[in-house]
FIKEMI-792933 format. One record per residue: x negated, y, z negated of N, C-alpha, C, CB in turn. Coordinates in steps of 0.001 Angstrom, whole numbers, padded with zeros to 6 digits, always signed. Glycine has a CB too. Layout:
N
XYZXYZXYZXYZ;...
% end
This chain:
286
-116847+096201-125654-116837+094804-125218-115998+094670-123954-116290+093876-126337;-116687+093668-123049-115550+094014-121773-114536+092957-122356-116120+093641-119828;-113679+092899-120896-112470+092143-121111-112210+091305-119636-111169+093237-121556;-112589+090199-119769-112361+088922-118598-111173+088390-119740-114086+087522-118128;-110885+088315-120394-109341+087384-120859-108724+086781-120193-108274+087946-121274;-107995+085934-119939-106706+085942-119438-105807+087243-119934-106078+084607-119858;-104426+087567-118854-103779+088342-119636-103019+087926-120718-103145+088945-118996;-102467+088120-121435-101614+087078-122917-100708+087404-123145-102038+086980-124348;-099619+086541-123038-098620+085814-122670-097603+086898-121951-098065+085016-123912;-098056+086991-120941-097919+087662-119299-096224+086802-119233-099606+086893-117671;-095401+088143-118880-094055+087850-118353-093723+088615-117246-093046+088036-119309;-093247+088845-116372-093004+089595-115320-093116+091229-115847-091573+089131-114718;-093496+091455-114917-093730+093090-115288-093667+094067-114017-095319+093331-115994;-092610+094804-113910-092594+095601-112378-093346+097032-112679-090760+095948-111706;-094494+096582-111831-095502+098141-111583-095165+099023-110326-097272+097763-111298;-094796+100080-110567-094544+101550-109804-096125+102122-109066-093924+102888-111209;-096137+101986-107851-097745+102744-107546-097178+104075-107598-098707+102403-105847;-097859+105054-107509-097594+106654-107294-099183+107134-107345-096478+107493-108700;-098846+108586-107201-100184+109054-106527-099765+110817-106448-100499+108140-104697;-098441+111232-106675-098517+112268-106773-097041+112470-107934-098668+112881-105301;-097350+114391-108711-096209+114425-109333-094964+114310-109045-096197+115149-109739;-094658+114386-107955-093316+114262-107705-092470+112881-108223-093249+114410-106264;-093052+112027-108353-093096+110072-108021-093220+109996-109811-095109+109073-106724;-093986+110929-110420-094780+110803-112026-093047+111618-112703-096980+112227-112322;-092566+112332-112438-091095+113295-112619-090229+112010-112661-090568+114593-111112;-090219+111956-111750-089235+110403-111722-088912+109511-112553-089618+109523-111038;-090312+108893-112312-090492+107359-113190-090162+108279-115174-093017+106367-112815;-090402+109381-115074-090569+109613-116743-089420+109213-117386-090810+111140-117227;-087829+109891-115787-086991+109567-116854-086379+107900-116607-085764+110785-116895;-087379+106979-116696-086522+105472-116424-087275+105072-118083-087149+104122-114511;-086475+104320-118514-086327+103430-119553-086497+101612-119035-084780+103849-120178;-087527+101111-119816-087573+099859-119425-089045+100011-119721-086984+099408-117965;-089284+098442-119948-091104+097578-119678-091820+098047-118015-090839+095184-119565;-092243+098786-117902-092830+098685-116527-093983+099366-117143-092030+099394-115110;-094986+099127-115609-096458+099079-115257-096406+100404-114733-097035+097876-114206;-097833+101215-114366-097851+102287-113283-099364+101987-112334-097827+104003-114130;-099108+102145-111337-100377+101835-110775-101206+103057-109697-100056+100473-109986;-102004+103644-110012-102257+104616-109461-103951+104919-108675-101832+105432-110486;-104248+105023-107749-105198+105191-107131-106351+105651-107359-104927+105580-106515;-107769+105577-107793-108542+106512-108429-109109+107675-107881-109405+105958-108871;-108626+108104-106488-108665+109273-105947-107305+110372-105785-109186+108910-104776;-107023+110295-107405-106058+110998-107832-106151+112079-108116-105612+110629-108567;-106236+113406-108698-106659+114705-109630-107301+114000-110914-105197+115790-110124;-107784+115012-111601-108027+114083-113479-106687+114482-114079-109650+114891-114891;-105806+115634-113156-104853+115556-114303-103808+114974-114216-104485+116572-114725;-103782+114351-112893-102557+113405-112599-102879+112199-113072-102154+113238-111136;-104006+111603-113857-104424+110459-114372-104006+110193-115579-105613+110372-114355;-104399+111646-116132-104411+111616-117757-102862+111427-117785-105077+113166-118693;-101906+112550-116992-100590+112580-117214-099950+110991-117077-099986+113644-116183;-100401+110007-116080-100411+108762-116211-100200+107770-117690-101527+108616-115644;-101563+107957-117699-101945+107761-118897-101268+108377-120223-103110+108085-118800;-100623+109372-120107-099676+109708-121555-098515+109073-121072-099323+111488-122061;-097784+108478-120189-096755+107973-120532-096499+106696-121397-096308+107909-119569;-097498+106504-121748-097621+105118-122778-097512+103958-122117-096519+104976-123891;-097190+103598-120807-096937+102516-119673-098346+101666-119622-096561+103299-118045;-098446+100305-119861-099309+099415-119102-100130+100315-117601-098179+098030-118603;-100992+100812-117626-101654+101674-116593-102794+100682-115755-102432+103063-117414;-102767+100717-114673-103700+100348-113713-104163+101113-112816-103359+099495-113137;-105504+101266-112250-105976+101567-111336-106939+100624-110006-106458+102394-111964;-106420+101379-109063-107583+100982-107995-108492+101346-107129-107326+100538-107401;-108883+100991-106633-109879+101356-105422-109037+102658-104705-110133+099850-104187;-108173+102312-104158-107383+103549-103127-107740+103056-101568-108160+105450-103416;-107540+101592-101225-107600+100548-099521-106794+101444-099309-107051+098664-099128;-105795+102249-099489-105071+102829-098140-105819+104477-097905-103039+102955-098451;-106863+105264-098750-107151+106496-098491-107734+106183-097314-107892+107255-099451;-107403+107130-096340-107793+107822-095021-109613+108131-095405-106639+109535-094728;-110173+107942-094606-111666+108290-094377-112451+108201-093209-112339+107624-095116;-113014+108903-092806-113614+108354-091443-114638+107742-091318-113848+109143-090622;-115238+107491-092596-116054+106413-092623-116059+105523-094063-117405+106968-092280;-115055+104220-093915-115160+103759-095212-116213+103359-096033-114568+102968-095246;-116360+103307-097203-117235+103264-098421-118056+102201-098108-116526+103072-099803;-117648+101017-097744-118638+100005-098066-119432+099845-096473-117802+098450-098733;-119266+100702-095190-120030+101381-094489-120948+102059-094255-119783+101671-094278;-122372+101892-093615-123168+102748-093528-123930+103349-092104-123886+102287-094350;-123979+104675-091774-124181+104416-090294-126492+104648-090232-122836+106129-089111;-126455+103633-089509-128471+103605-089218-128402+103947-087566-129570+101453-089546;-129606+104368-087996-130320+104927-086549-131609+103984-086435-130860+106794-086601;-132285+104242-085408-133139+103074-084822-133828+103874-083574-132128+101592-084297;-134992+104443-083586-135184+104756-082551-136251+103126-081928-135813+106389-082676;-135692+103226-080524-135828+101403-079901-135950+102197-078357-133911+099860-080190;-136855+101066-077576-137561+101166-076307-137077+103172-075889-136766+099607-074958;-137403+103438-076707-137454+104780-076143-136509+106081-075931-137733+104522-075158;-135166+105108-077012-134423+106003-077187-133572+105788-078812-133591+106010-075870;-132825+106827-078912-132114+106286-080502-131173+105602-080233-131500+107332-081564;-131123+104319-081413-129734+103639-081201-129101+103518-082709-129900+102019-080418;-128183+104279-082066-126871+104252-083603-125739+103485-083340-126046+105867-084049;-125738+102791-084973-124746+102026-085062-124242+102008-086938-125289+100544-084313;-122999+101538-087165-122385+101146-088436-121937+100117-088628-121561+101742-088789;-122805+099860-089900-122855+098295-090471-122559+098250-091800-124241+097567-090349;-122133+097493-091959-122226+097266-094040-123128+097752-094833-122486+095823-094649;-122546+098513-095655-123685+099305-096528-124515+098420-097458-123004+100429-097491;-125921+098712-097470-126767+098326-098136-126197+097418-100093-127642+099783-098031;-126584+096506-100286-126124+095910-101801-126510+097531-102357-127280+094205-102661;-127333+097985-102900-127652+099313-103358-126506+100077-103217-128767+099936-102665;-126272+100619-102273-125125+101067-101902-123512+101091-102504-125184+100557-100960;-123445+099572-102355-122484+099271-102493-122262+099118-104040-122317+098333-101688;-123711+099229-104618-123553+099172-105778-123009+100322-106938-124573+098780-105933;-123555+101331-105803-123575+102562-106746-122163+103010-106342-124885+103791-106482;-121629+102704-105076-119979+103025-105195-119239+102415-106335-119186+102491-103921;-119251+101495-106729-118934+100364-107297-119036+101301-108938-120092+098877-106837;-120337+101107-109268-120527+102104-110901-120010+103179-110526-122154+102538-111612;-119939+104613-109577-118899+105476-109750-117940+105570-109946-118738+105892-109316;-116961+104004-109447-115659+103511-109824-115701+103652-110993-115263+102258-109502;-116264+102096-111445-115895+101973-113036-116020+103385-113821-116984+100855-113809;-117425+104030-113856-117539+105351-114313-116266+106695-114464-118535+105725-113422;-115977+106490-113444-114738+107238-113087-113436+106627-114123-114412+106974-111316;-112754+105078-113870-111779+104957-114403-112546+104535-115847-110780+104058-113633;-113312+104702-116199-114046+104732-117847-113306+106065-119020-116121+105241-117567;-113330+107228-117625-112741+108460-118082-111077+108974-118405-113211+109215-117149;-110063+107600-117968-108990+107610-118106-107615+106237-118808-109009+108029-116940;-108857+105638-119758-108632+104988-120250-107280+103705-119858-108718+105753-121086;-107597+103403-118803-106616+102746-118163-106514+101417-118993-106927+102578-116631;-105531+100699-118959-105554+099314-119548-105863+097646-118079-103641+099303-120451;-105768+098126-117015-106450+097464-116519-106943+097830-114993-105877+096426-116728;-108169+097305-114066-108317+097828-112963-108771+097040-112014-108951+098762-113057;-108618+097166-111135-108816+096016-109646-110000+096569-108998-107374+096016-108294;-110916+095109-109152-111878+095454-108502-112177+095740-106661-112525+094576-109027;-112689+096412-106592-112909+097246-105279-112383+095844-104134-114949+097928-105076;-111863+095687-102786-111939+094885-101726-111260+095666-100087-111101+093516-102294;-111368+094861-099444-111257+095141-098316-110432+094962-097333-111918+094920-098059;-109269+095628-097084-107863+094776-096417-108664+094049-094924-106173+096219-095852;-107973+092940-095062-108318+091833-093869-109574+091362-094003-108249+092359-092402;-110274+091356-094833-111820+091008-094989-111389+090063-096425-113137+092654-095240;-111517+089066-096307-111591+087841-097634-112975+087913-098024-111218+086054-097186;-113604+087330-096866-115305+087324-097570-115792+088832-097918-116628+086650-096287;-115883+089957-097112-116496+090750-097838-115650+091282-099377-116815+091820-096837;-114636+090755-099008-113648+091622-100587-114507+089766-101535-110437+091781-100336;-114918+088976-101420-115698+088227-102655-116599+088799-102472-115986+086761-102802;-117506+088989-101977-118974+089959-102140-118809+090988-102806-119619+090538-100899;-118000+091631-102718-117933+093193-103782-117531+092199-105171-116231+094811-103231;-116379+091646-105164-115918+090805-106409-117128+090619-107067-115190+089374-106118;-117769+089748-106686-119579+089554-107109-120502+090878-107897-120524+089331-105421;-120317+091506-107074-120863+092985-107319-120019+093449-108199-120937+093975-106108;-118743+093778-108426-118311+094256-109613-118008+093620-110730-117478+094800-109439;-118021+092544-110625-117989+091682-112103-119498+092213-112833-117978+089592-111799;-120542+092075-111965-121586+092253-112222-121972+093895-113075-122128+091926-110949;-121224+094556-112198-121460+096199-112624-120776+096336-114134-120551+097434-111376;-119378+095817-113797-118400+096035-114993-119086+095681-116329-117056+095111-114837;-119814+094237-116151-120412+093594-117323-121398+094442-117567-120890+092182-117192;-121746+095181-117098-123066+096053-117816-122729+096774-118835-123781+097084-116946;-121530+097187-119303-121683+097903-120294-120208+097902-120869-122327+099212-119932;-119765+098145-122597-118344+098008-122902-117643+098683-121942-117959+098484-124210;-116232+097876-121790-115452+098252-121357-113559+097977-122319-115892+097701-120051;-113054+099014-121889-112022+098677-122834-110413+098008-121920-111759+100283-123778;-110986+097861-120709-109589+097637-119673-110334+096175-118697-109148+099544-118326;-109338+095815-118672-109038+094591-118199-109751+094466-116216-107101+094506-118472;-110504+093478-116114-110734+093597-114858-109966+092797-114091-111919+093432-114613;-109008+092789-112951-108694+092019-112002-109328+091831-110947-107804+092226-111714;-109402+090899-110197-110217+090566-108600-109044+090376-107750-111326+088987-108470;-109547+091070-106882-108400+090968-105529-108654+090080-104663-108260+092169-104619;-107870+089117-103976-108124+087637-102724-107604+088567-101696-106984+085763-102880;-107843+088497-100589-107309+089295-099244-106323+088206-098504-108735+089795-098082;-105597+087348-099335-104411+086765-098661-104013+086619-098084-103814+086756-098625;-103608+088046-097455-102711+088129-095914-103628+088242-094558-101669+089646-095874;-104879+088642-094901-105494+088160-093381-105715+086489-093298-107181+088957-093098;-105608+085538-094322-105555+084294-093858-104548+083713-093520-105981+083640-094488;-103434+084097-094168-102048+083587-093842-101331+083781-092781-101297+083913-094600;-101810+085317-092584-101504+086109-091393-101943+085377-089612-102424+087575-091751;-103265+085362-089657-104632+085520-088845-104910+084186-088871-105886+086484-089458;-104626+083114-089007-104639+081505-089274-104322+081101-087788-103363+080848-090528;-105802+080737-086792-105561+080054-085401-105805+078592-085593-106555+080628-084205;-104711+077670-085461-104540+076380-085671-105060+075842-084530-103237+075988-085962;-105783+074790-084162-106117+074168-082961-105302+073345-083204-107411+073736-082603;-104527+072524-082024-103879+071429-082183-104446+070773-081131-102472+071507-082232;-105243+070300-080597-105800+069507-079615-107454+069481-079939-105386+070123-078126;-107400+068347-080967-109148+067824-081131-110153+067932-080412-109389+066639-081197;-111298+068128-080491-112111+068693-079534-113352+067561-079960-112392+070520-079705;-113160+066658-078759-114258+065504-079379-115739+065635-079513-114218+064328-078577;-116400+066845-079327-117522+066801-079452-118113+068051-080391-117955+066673-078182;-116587+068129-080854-116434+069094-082202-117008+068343-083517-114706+069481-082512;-117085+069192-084590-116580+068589-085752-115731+069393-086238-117469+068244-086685;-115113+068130-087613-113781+068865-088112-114462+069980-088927-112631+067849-089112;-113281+070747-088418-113333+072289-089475-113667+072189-090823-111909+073054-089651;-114392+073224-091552-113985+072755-093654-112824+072999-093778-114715+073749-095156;-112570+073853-093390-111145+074744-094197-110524+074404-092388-111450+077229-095029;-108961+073276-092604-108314+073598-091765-106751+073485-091944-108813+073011-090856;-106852+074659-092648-105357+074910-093474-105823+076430-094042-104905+073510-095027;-104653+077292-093437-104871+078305-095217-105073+078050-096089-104106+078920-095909;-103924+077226-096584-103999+076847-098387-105321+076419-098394-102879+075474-099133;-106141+075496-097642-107174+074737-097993-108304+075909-098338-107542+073649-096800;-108327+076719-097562-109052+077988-097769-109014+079124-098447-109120+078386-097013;-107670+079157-099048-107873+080051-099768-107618+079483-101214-107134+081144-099330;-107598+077974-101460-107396+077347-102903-109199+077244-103288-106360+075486-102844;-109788+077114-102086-111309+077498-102298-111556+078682-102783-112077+077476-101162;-111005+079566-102356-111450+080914-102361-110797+081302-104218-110599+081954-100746;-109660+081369-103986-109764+081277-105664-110644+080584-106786-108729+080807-106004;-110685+079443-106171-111322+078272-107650-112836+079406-107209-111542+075526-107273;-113609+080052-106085-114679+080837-106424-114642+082127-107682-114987+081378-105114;-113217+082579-106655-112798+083919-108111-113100+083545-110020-110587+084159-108050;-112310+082419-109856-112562+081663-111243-113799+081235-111741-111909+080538-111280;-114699+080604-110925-115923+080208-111016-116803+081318-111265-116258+079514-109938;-116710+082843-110367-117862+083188-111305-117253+084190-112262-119202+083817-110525;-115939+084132-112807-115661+084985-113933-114151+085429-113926-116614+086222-113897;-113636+085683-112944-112296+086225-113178-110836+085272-113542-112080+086964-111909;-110764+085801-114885-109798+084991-115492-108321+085655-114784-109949+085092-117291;-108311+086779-114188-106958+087924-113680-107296+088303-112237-106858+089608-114694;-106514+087328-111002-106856+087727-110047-105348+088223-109613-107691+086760-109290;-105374+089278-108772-104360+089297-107626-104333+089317-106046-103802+090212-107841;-103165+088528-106071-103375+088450-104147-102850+089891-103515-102134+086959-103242;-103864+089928-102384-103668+090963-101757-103967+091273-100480-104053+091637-102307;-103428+092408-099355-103448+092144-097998-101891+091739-097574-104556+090977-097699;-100661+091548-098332-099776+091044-098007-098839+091727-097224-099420+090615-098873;-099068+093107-097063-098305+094249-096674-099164+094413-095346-098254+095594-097814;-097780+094339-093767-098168+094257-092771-097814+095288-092073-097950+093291-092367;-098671+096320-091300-098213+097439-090360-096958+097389-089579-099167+097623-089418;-095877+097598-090103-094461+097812-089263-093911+099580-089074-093112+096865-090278;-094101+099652-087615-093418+100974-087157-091901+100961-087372-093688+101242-085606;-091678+100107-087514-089965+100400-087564-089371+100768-089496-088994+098456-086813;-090246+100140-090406-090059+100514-091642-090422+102390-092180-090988+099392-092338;-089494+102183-093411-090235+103837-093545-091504+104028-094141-089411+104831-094439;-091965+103334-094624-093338+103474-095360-094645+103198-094188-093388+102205-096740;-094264+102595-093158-094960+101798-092140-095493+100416-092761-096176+102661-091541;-095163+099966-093566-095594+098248-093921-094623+097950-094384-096764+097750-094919;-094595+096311-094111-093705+095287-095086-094278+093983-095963-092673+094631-094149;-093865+093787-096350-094402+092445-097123-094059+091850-096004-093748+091809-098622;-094904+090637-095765-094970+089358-094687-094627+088425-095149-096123+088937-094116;-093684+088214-096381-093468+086503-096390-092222+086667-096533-094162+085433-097581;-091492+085486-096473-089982+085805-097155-089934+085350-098804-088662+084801-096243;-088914+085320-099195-088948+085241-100796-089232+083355-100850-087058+085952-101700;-089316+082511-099819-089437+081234-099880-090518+080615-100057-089032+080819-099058;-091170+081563-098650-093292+081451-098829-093565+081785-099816-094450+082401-097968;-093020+083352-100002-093589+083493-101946-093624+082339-102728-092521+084418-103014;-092531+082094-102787-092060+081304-104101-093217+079979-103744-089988+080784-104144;-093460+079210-102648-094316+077681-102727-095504+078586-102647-094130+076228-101306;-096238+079978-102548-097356+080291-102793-097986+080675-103778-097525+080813-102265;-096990+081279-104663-097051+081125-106513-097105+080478-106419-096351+081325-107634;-096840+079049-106562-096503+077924-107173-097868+076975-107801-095648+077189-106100;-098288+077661-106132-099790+076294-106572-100894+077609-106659-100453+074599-104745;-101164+078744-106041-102332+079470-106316-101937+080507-107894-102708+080460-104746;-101223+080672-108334-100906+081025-109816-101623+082096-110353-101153+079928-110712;-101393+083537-109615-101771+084750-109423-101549+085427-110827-101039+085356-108248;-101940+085995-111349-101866+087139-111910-100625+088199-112128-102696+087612-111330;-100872+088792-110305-100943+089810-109754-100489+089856-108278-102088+090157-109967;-099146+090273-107467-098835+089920-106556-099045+091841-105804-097369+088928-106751;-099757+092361-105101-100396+093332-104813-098757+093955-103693-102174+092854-104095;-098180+094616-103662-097143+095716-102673-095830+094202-103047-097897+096176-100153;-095591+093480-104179-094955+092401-103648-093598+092528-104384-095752+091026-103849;-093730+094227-104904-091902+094191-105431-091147+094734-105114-091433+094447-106495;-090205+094137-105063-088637+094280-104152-087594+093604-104706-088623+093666-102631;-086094+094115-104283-084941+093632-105194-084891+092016-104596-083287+094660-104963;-085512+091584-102879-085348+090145-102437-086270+089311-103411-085787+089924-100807;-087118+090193-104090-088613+088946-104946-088207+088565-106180-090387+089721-105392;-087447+089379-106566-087303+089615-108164-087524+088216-108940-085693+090234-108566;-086157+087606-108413-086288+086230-109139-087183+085334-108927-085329+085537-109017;-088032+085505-107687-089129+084324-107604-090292+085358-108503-089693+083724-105610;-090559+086171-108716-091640+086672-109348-090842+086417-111058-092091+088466-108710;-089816+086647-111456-089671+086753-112815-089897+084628-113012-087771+087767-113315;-089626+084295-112173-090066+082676-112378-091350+082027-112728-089874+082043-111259;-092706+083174-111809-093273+082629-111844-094261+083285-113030-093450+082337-110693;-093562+084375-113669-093806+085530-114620-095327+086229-113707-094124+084836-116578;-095018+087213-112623-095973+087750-112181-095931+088907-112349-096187+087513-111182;-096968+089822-112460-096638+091062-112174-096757+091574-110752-097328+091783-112965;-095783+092511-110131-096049+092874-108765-095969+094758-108772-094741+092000-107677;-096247+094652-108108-096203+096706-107812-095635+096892-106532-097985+097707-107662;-094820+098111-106581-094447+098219-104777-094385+099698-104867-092710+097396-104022;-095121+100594-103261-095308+101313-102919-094380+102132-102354-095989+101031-102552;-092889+101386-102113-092143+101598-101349-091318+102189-102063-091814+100719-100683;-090845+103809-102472-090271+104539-103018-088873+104788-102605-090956+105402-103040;-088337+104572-101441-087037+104302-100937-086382+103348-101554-087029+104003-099698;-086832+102376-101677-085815+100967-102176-085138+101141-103894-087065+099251-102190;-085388+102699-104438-084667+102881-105460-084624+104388-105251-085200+102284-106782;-084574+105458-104258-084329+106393-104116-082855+106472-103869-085115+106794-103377;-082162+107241-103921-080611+107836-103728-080591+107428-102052-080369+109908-104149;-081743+108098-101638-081380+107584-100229-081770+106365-099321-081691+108463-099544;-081913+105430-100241-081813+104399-099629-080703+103663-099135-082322+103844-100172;-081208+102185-098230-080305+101955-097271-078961+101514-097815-080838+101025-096380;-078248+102064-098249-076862+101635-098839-076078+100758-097975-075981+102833-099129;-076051+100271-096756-075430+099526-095912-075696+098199-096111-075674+099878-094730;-077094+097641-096961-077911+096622-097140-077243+096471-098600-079587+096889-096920;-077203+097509-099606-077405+097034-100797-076261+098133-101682-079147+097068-101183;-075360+098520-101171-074114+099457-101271-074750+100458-102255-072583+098697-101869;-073716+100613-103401-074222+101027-104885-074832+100111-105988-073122+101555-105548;-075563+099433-105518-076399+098553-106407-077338+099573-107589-077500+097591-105294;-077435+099743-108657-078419+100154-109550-079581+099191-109215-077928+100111-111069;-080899+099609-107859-081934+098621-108111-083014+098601-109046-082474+098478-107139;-083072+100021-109268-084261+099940-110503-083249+099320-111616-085090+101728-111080;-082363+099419-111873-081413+098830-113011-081759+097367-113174-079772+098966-112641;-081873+097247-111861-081561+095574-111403-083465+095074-111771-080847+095335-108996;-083944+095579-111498-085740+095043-112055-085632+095750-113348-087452+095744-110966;-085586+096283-114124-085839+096471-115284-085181+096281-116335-086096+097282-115331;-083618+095993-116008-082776+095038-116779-082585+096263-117860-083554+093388-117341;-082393+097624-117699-081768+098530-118097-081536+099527-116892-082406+098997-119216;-080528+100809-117537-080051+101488-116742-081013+102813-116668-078675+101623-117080;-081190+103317-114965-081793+104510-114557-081399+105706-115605-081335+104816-113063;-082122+106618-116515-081670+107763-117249-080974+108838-116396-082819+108355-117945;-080469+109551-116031-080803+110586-115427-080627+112219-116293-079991+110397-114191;
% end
């Protein structure tokens, strides 16, 4: 039987992404409620090993694997007035479909407890078109893990060109507000099925960080953007600055960023703070 649920009775929950053993060594010896969130272009045995730690397990798509030609891409040829013309466009619904069932197929085999359906960083509309498509796939057949839908968030919040000088032979915009556009864009998520969405896209290319991204809001935007869109699922959004606006708004978040509780992190910022101590409300084993 699948599972659209709501999640039940959802309290904050800090999810760890990882992707290799080194990161899986680690997390074994921490004590506490946490999540693991791991990529589905993992090994099978770095999945399963996942999967035996007894942890709330998620998987995803894998938006950050390197490829030189992404998935929901297809390149056509055309021979036209007399010569070939190549180009890459959005892959065929077919296509996109059968990526889509290799997913599920795939995390079918590692019994995850929940998984995010496929989307597209900076693309809102095409990440609802797949949404569409995988609600659709998922429902085809039992499933025992939880589906989430991903909103692409941060290219609207981000990428938001305000006109401020009316254009009289305009008409007004639909959407002329983020919020206005993306409170649409959810009530769609909801409308055709997803009771568990998370926002996502929030993590912005910075050369000066060590991971190369940061979260883009401060803990203030967070906090009035929970408030009224009432996520799930806050996608790269944990950190020792979120804590309390996410345990408020009881979200779960995941963060990629393996420094901010490594030994060598920035101690000048945050001295000898225990931070995994500090999100999990017990102490690091060692």
């Amino acid at each position: 039987m699948t599972n659209l649920e709501p999640i039940p009775n959802r309290e904050f929950l800090p999810v760890f992404s990882m992707d290799w053993f080194g990161l899986l060594r680690k997390i074994k010896q921490v004590e506490g409620n946490y999540g693991v969130l791991s990529p589905i272009h993992c090994t099978n045995n770095f999945l399963h090993s996942v999967r035996e730690l007894g942890k709330p397990f998620f998987i995803d798509h894998g938006v950050f694997a390197k490829q030189k030609l992404p998935w929901y891409f297809q390149k056509y040829a055309e021979f036209k007035n007399g010569h070939w013309q190549r180009e890459i466009r959005i892959s065929t619904e077919q296509n996109l479909r059968q990526n889509i069932t290799q997913y599920f197929e795939r995390c079918d085999r590692f019994s995850p407890d929940y998984v995010f359906a496929p989307d597209v960083i900076g693309e809102p509309l095409l990440s609802l078109r797949l949404a569409h498509l995988s609600l659709d796939e998922y429902a085809r057949k039992p499933r025992t893990y939880a589906l989430i839908g991903v909103i692409q968030t941060g290219a609207v919040l981000y990428n938001w060109e305000s006109n401020s000088i009316p254009q009289s032979e305009g008409l007004l915009p639909h959407y002329n507000s983020p919020r206005c556009f993306l409170a649409s864009l959810i009530s769609e998520y909801r409308r055709i099925g997803y009771q568990n969405i998370a926002l996502g896209g929030l993590l912005q290319a910075r050369d000066d960080t060590p991971t190369g991204l940061k979260f883009g809001l401060s803990p203030e935007r967070l906090d009035e953007l929970l408030a009224w869109s009432r996520p799930e699922f806050v996608l790269g959004g944990l950190a020792l600055t979120r804590i309390e606006v996410l345990r408020k708004h009881k979200v779960w978040a995941d963060s990629t960023n393996w420094l901010w509780w490594d030994a060598r992190y920035d101690k000048k910022r945050f001295g000898n703070r225990d931070a995994m101590g500090e999100v999990l409300g017990k102490i690091l084993v060692n």
